[in-house]
C-alpha beads as a LAMMPS data file, in Angstrom:
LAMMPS data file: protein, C-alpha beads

338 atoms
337 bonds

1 atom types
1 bond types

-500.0 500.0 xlo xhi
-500.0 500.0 ylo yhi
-500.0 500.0 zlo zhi

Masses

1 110.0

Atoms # bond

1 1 1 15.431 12.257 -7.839
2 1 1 12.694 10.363 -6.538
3 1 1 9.805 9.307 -8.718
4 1 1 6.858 9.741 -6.031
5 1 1 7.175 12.608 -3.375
6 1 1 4.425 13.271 -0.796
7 1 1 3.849 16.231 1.566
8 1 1 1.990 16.383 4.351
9 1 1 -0.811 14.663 3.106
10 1 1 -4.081 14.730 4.316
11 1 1 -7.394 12.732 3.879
12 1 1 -10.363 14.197 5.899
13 1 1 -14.288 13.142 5.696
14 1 1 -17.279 14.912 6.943
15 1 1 -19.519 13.782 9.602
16 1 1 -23.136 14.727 9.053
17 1 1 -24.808 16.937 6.610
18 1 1 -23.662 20.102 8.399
19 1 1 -20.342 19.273 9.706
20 1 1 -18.314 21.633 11.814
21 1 1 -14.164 21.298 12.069
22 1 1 -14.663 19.219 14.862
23 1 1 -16.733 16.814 13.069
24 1 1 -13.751 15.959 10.701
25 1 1 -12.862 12.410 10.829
26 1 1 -8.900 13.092 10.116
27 1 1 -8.457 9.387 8.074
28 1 1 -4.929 10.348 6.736
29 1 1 -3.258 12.752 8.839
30 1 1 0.056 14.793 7.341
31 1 1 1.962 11.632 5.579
32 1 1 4.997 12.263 4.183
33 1 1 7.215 9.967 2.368
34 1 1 8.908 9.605 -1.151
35 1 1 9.246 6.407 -3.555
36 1 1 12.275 5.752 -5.741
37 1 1 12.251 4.719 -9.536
38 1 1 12.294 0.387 -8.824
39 1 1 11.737 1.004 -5.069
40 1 1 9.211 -1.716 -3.511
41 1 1 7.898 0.703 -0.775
42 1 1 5.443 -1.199 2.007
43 1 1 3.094 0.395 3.866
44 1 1 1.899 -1.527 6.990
45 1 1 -0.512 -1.515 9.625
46 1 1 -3.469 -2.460 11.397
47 1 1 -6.906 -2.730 9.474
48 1 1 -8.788 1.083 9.446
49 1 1 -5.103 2.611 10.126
50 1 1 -5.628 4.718 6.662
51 1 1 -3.220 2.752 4.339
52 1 1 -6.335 2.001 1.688
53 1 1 -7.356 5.521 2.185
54 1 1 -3.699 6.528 1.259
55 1 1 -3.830 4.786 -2.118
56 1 1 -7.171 6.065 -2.911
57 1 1 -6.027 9.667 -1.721
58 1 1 -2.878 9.100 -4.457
59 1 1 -4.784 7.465 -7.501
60 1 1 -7.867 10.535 -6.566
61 1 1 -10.009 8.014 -6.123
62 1 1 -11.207 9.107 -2.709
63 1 1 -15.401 9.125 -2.842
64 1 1 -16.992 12.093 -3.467
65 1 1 -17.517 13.795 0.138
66 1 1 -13.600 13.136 1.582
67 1 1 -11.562 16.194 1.324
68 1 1 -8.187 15.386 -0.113
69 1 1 -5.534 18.101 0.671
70 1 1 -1.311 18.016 0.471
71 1 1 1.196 20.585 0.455
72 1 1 2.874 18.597 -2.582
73 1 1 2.116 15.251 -4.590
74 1 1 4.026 14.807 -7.429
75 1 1 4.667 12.018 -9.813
76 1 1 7.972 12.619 -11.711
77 1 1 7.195 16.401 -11.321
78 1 1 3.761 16.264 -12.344
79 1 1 1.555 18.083 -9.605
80 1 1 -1.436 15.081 -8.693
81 1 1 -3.220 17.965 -6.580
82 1 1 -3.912 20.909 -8.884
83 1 1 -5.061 18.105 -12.310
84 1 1 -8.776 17.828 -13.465
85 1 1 -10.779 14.995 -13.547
86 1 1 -9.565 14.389 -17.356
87 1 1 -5.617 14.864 -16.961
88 1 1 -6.023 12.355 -13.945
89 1 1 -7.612 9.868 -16.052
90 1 1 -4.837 10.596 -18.501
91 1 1 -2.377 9.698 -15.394
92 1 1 -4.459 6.469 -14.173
93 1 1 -3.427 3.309 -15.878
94 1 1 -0.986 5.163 -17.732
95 1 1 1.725 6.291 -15.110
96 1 1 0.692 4.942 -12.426
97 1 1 -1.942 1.857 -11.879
98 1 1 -3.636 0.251 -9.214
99 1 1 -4.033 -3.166 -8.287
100 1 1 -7.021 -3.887 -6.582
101 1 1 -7.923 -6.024 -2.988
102 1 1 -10.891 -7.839 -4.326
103 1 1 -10.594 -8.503 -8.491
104 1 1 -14.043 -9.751 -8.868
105 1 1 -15.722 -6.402 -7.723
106 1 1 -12.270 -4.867 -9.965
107 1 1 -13.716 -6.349 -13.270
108 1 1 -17.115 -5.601 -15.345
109 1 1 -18.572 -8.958 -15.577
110 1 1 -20.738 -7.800 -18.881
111 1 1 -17.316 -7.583 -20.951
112 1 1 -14.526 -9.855 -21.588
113 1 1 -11.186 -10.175 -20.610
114 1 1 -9.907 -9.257 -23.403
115 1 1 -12.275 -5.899 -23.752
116 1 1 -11.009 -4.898 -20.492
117 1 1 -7.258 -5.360 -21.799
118 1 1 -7.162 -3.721 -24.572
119 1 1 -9.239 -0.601 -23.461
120 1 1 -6.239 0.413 -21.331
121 1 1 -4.261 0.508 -24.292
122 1 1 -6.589 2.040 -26.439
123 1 1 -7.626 4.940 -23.899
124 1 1 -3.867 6.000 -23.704
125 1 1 -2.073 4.381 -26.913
126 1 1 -3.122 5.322 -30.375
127 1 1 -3.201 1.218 -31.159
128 1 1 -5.688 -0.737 -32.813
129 1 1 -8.088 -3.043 -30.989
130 1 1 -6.506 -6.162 -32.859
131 1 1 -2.854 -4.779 -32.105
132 1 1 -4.278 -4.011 -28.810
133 1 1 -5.408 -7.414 -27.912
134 1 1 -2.120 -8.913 -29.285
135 1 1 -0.560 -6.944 -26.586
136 1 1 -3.399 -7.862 -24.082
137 1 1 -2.647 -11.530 -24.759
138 1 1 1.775 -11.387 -24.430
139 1 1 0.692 -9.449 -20.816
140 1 1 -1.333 -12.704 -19.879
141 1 1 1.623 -14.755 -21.043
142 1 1 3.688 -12.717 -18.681
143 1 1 1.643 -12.928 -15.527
144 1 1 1.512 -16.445 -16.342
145 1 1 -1.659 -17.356 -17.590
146 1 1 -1.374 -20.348 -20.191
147 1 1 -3.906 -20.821 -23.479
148 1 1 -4.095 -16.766 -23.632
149 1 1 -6.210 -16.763 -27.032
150 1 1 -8.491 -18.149 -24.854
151 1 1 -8.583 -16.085 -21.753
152 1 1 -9.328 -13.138 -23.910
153 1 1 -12.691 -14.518 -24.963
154 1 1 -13.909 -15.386 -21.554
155 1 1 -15.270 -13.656 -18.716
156 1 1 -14.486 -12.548 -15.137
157 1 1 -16.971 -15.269 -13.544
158 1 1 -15.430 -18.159 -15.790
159 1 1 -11.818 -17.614 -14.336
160 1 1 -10.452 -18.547 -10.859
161 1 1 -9.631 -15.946 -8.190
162 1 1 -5.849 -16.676 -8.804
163 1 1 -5.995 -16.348 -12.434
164 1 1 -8.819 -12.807 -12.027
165 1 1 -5.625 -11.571 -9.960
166 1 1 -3.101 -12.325 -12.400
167 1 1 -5.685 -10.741 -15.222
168 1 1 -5.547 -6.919 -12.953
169 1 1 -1.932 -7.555 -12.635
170 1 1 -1.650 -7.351 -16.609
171 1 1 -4.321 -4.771 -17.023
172 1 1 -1.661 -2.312 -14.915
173 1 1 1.190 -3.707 -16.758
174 1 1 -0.256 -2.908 -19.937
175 1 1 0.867 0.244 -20.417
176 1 1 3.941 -0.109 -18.420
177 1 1 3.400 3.006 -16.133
178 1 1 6.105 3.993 -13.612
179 1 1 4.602 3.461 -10.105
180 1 1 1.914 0.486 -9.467
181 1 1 -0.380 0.722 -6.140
182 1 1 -0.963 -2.652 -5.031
183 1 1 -3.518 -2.932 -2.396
184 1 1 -3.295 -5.213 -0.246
185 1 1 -3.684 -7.931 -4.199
186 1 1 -3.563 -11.594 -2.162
187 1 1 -5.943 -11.317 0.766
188 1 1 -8.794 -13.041 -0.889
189 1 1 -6.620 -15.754 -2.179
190 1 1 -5.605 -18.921 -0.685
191 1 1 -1.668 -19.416 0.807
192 1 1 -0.783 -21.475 -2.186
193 1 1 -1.842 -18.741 -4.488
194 1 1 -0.593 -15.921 -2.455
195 1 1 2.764 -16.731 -2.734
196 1 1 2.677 -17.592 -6.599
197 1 1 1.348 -13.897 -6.718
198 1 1 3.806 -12.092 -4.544
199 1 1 6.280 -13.806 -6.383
200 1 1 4.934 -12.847 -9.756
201 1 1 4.911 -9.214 -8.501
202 1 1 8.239 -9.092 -7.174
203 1 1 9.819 -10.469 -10.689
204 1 1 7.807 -8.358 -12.604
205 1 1 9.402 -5.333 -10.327
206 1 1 12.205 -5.940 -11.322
207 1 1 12.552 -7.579 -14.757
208 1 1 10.622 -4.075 -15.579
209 1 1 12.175 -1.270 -13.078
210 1 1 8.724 -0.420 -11.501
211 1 1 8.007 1.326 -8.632
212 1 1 5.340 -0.492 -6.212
213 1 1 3.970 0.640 -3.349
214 1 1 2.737 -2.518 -1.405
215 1 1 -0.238 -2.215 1.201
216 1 1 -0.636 -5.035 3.803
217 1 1 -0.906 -5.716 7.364
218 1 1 1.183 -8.698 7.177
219 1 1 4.692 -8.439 8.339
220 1 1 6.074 -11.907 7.435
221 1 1 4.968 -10.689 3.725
222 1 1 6.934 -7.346 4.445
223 1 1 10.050 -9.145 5.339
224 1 1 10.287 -11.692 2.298
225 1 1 9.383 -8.577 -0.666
226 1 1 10.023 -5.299 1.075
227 1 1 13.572 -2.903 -0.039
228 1 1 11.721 0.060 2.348
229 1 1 8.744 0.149 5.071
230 1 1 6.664 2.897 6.625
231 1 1 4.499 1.820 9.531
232 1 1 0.932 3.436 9.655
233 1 1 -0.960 4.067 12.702
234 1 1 -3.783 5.944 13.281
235 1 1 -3.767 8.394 9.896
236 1 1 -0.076 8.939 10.340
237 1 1 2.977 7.074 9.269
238 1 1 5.166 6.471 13.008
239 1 1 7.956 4.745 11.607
240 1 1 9.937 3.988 8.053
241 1 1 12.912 2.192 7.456
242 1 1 14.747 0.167 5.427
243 1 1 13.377 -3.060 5.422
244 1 1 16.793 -4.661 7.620
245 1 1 16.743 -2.022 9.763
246 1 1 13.357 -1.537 10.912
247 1 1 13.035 -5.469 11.568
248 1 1 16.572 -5.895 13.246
249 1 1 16.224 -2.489 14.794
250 1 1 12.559 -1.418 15.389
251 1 1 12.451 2.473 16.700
252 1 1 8.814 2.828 17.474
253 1 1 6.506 1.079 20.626
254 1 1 4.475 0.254 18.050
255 1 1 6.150 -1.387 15.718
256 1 1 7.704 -3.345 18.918
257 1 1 4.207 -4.486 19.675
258 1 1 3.381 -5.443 16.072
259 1 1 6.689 -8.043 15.970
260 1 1 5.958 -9.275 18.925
261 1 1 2.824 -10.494 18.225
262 1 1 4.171 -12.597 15.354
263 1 1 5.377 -16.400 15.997
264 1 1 9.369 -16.741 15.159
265 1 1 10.524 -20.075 14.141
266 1 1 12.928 -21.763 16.657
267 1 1 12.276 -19.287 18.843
268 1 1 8.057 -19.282 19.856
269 1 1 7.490 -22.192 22.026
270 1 1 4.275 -24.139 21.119
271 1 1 1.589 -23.040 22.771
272 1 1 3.196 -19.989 24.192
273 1 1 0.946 -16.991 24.043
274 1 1 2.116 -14.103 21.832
275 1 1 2.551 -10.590 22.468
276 1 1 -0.405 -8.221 21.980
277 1 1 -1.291 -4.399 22.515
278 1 1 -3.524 -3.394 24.797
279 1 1 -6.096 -0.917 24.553
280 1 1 -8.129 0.454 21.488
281 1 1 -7.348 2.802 18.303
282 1 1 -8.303 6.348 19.257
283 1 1 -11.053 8.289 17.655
284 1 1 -10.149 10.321 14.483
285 1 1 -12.843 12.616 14.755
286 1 1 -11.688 16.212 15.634
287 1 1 -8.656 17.853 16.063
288 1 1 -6.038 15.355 17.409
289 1 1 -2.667 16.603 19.467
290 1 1 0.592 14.577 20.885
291 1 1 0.909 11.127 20.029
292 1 1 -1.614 8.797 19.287
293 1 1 -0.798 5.711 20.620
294 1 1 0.399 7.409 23.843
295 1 1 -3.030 5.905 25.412
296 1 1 -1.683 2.241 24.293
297 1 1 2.462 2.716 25.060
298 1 1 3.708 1.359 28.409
299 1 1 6.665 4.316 28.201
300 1 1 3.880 7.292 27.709
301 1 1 4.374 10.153 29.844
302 1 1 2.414 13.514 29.978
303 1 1 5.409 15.431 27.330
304 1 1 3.581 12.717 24.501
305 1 1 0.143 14.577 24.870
306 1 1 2.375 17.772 23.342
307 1 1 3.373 17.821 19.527
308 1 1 5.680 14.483 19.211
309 1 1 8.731 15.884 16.447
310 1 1 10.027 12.652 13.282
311 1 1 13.249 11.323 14.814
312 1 1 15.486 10.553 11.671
313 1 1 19.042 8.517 11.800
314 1 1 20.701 7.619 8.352
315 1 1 17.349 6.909 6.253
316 1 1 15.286 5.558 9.914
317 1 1 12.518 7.856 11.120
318 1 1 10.359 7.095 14.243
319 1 1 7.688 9.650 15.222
320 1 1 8.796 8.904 18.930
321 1 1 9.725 10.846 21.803
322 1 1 11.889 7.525 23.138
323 1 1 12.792 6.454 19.820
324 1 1 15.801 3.885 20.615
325 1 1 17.479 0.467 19.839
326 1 1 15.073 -2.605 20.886
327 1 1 16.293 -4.749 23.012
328 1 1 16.407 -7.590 21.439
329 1 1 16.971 -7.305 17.642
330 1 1 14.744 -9.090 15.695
331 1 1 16.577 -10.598 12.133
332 1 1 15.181 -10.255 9.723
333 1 1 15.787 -13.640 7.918
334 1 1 13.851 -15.134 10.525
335 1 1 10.852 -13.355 10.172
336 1 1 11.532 -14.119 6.313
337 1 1 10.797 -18.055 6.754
338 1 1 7.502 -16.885 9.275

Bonds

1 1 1 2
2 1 2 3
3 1 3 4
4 1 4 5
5 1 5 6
6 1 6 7
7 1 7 8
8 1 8 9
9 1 9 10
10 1 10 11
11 1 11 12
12 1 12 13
13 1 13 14
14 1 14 15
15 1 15 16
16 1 16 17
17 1 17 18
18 1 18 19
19 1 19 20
20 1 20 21
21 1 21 22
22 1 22 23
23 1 23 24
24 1 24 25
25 1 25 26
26 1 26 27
27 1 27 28
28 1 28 29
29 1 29 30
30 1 30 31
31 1 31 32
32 1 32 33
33 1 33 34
34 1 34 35
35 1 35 36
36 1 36 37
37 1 37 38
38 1 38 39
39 1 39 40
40 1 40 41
41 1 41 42
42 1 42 43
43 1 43 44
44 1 44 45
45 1 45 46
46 1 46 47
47 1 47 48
48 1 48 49
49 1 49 50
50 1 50 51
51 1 51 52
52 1 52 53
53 1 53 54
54 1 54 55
55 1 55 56
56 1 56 57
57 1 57 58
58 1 58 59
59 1 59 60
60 1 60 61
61 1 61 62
62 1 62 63
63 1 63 64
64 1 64 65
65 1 65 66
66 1 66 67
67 1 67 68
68 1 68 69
69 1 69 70
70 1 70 71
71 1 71 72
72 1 72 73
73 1 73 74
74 1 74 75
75 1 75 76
76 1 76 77
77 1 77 78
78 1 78 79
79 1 79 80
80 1 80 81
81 1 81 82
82 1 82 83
83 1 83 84
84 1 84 85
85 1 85 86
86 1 86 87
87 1 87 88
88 1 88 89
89 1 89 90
90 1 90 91
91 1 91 92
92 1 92 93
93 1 93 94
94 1 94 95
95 1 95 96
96 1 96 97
97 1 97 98
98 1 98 99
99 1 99 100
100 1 100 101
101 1 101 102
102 1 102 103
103 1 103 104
104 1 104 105
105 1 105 106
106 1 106 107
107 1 107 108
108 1 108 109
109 1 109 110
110 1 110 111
111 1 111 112
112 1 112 113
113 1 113 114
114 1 114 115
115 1 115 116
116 1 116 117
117 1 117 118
118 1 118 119
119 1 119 120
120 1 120 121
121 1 121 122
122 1 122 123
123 1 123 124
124 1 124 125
125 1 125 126
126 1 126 127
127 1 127 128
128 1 128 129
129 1 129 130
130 1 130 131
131 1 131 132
132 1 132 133
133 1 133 134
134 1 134 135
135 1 135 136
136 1 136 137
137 1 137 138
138 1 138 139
139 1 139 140
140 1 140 141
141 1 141 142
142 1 142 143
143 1 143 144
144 1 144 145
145 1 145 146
146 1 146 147
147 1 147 148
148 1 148 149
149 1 149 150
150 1 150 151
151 1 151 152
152 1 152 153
153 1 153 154
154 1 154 155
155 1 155 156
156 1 156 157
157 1 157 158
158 1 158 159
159 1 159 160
160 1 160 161
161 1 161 162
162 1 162 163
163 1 163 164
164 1 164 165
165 1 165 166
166 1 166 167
167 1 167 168
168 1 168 169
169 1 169 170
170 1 170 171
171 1 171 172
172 1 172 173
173 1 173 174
174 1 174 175
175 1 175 176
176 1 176 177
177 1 177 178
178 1 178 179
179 1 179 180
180 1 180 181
181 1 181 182
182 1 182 183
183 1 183 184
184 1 184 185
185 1 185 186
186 1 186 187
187 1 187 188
188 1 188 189
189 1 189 190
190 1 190 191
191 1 191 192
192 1 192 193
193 1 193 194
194 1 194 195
195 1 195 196
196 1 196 197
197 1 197 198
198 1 198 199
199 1 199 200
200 1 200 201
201 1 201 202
202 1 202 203
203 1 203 204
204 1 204 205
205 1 205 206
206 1 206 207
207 1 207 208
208 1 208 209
209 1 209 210
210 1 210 211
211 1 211 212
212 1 212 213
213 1 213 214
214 1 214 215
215 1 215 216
216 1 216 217
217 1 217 218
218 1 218 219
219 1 219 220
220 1 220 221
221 1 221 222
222 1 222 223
223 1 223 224
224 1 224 225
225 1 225 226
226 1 226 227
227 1 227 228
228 1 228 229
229 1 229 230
230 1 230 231
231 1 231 232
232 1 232 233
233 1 233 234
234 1 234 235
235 1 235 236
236 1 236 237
237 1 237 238
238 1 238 239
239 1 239 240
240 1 240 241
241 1 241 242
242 1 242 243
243 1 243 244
244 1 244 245
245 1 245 246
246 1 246 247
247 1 247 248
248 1 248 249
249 1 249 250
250 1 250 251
251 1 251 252
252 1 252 253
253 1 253 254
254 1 254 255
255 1 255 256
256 1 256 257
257 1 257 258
258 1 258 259
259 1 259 260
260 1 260 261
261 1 261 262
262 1 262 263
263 1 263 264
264 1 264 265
265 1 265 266
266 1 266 267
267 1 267 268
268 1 268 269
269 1 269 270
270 1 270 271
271 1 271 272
272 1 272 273
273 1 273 274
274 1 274 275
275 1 275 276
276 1 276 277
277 1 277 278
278 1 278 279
279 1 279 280
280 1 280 281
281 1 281 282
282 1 282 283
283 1 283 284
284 1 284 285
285 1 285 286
286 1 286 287
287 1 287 288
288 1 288 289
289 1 289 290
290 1 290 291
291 1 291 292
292 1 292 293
293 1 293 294
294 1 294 295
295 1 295 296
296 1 296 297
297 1 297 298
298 1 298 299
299 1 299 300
300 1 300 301
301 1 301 302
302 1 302 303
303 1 303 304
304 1 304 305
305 1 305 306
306 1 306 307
307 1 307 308
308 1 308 309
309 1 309 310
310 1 310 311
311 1 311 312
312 1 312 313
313 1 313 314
314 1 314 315
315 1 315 316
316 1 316 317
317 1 317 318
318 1 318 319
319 1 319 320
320 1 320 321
321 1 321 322
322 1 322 323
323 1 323 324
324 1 324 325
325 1 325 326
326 1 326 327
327 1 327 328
328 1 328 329
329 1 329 330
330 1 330 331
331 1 331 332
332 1 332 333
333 1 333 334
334 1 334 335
335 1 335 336
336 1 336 337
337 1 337 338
């Protein structure tokens, strides 16, 4: 059974201070998609395609004027859609955590490290503070932070952006929960550092069975950490796969056009000029119909402005009305070392 299921999700925000239905800007349009117990689930895409929406939309975190709606969102049964403000906060940090883009803006810089720690635990553990902050300082140890004793006495503008990440890794390790969000966790960092954190994350995975759902727009990232990935375009997930397949066997023009725009080694001649797609996103605002990257696809023809039906083959669904082998496989070892 899997841990995370999602139904026909939907994020929508109001235009205006009187907005009709066709002022809706549809962010997150029906997703649907489930997440296994130790399943490292990816969810890529473009920037403004909805995947930061999505986490928000599962964590209810959404601001206060988006309309979050899904015919079911469970977390290991539990019902995400019909819990109050409290039970959620119950949930949050406990079950399922979130780690943040941007951990300056994701820590208080009036308290210290180790007040931050230790309130997790004490919000959802009947601990101590001292027993707490034991616990607070083994979770640094873990993420690989040296001199913890230390650490816990500082504060968020005394520590490096490396070592800020590794501290909101161990704040949602701290109470072990089942699923973590990570959203999109090395994009402020530097290459050196993003690696040493994507590594950390994937150990941690597995040394503790998590589930993590892994947002990024980088597809050389995808192919070195991902088991499963669902490609997001325009509100709506077009294509998920396991990670082999959807790399040596991409079903969506999309998700063609995204790996070709990437450099493979051996392959890309220097200088050469990658692939790109042409055209622009298309408005979410109002009712949408047919597929919405028919106005972008070379194969579009007028049957794509009509309702496009989820293609699946053995685990691989494209939301594609030519969903078929690419031509050229890409392998996925190769994007690996990209």
């Amino acid at each position: 059974m899997a841990l995370l299921h999602v139904e026909n999700l939907r994020v929508d925000i109001p235009m205006g201070n009187r907005p009709t239905p066709d002022d809706l800007l549809h962010a997150v349009r029906g997703l649907n998609f489930e997440v296994e117990r130790g399943e490292m689930l990816c969810i890529v895409g473009e920037s403004g395609c909805g995947k930061s929406l999505t986490s928000l939309a599962l964590m209810d975190l959404l601001p206060r004027k988006a309309q979050r709606t899904a015919s079911r969102l469970t977390l290991d049964g539990i019902d995400m859609i019909g819990q109050s403000e409290r039970h959620m906060c119950d949930l949050r940090g406990n079950r399922l955590a979130m780690i943040f883009q941007e951990p300056m803006t994701s820590l208080n810089p009036a308290y210290s490290i180790g007040d931050q720690l230790s309130e997790v635990l004490t919000r959802h553990r009947k601990v101590s503070r001292k027993d707490a902050l034991v616990r607070a300082g083994r979770m640094l140890e873990k993420v690989g932070i040296s001199n913890a004793t230390e650490r816990l006495r500082q504060y968020p503008h005394q520590l490096s952006g490396g070592l800020r990440q590794r501290v909101i890794i161990a704040m949602a390790l701290m109470c072990e929960p089942d699923l973590i969000i990570a959203d999109e966790p090395t994009t402020a960092l530097d290459v050196t550092i993003q690696a040493q954190i994507l590594r950390l994350i994937r150990d941690i995975q597995k040394e503790l069975g998590l589930a993590v759902i892994f947002i990024t727009h980088d597809l050389g990232l995808v192919a070195r950490i991902a088991d499963r990935v669902a490609v997001m375009y325009a509100g709506e997930i077009v294509e998920t796969a396991p990670a082999l397949q959807l790399f040596e066997n991409p079903q969506h023009p999309y998700t063609r056009g995204l790996l070709a725009s990437i450099p493979i080694p051996g392959q890309t001649k220097p200088g050469a000029a990658l692939g790109s797609i042409p055209g622009l996103v298309p408005s979410l605002v109002g009712e949408q119909q047919g597929c919405a990257f028919r106005n972008r696809c070379g194969q579009a023809i007028p049957a794509c402005a009509q309702d496009v039906p989820e293609v699946e083959q053995d685990g691989h669904m494209a939301r594609c009305l030519f969903a078929a082998p690419a031509p050229a496989p890409i392998r996925l070892q190769e994007r690996a070392r990209s």
